[in-house]
C-alpha positions in Angstrom: 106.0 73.1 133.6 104.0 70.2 134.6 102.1 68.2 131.9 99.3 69.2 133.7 99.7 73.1 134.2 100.7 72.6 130.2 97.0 71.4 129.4 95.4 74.1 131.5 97.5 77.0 129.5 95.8 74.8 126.2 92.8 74.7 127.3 92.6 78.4 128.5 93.8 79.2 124.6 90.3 80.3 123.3 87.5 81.6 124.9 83.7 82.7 124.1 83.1 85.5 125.8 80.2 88.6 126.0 81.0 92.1 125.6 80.1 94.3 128.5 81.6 97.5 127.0 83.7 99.0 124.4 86.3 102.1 124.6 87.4 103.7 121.5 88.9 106.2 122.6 92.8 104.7 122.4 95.0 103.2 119.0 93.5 99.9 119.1 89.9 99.1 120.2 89.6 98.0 123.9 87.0 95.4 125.4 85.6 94.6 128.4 84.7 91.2 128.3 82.5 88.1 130.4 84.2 85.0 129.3 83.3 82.1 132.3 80.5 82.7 135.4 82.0 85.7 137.2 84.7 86.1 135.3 85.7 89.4 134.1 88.2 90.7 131.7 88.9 94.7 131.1 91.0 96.6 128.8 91.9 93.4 126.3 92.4 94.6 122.6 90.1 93.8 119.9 91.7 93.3 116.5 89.5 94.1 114.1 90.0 94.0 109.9 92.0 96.8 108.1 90.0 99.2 106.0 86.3 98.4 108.0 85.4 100.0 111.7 82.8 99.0 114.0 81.9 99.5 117.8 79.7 96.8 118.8 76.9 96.9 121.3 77.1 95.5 124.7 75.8 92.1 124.5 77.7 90.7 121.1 79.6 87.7 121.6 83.5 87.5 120.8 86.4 85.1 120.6 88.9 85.6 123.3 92.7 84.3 122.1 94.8 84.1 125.5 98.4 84.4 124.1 100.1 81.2 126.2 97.4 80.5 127.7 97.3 83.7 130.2 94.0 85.3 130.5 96.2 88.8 131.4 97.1 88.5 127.2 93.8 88.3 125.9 92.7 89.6 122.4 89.8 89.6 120.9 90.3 88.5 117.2 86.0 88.1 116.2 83.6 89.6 117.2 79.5 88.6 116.5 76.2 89.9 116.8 73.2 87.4 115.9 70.9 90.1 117.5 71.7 92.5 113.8 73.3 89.8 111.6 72.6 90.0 108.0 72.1 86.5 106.1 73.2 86.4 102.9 73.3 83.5 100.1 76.7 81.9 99.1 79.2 84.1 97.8 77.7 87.7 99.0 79.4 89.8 101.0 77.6 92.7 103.0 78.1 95.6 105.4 75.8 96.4 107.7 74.6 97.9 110.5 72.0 97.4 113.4 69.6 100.3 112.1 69.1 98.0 109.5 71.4 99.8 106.4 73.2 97.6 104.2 75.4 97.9 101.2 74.7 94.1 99.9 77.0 92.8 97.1 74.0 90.4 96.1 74.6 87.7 92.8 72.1 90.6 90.8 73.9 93.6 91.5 74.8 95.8 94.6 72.3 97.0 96.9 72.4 99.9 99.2 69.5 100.7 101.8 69.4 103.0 104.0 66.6 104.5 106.9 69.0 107.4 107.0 70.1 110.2 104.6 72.7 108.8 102.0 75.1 111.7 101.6 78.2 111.1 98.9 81.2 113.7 100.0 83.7 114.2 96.8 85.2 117.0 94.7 83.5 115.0 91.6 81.1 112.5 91.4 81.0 109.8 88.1 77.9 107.9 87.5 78.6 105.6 84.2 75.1 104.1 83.6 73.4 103.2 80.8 70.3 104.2 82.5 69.6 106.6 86.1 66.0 106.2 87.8 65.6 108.9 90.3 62.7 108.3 92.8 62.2 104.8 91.1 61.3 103.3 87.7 59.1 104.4 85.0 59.4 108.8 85.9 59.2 110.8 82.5 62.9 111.7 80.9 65.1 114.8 82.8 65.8 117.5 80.7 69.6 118.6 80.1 71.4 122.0 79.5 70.8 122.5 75.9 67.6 120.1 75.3 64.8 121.8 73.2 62.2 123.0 75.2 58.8 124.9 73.0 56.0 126.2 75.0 57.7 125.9 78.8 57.6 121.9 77.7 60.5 120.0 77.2 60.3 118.4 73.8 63.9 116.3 73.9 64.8 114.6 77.4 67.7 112.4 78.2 68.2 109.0 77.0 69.3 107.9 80.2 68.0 109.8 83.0 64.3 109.1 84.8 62.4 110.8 87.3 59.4 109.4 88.5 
């Protein structure tokens, strides 16, 4: 191979490129991907991070690896959307989505927000707090099994449960 040929196979190494559709259908997320001016790539494999899913939107932008050099073995190994991206100081970590939901690992605590029903699915559910506000801060103290009620009024609440 010609020094030449050998710089072009460099150079055609790693790519920017824009997503033009997604099929998740297979094992391994496909992509089909603009990367120069009429250029068009289909069917290249996006590697994505084990444990975390995500399908992104036509229009995110994506770092195209060409294995050798070849544009026919492509994969995509990051892909970016600064149309939803969440900014977050030093040090957090967040997931997100682009309805706006987040489960932010801030430097005060971890914050989840959500436009959408939150629904928890488990055979048993453990919430160790020393205090639970439902429907925000400063609600009147829930009553428990076995608390003294007189009158139809509850007259001993939790210590550590609130509903507004």
């Amino acid at each position: 191979m010609s020094a030449g040929a050998l710089m072009g196979r460099v150079r055609m190494m790693l790519a920017r490129a824009v997503i033009a559709g997604v099929n998740d259908l297979a094992g391994v997320q496909a992509v089909q991907l603009d990367v120069l001016d009429e250029e068009t790539l289909d069917d290249v494999e996006r590697f994505g991070t084990y444990g975390l899913a995500s399908h992104p939107h036509p229009g995110a932008e994506a770092i195209l690896a060409c294995i050798g050099g070849l544009r026919s073995h492509g994969i995509v190994i990051g892909v970016e959307d600064r149309r939803y991206r969440l900014k977050v100081e030093a040090g957090e970590v967040a997931l997100y989505d682009d309805l706006g939901q987040k489960v932010h690992l801030t430097r005060d605590g971890i914050v989840i927000e959500s436009t959408k029903p939150v629904t928890v699915k488990a055979p048993h559910a453990i919430v160790d707090a020393d205090r639970v506000d439902l429907a925000g801060e400063g609600g009147k103290a829930v009553a428990r099994v076995g608390d003294a009620v007189a009158n139809g009024k509850i007259v001993e609440g939790s210590a550590k449960v609130f509903a507004a």
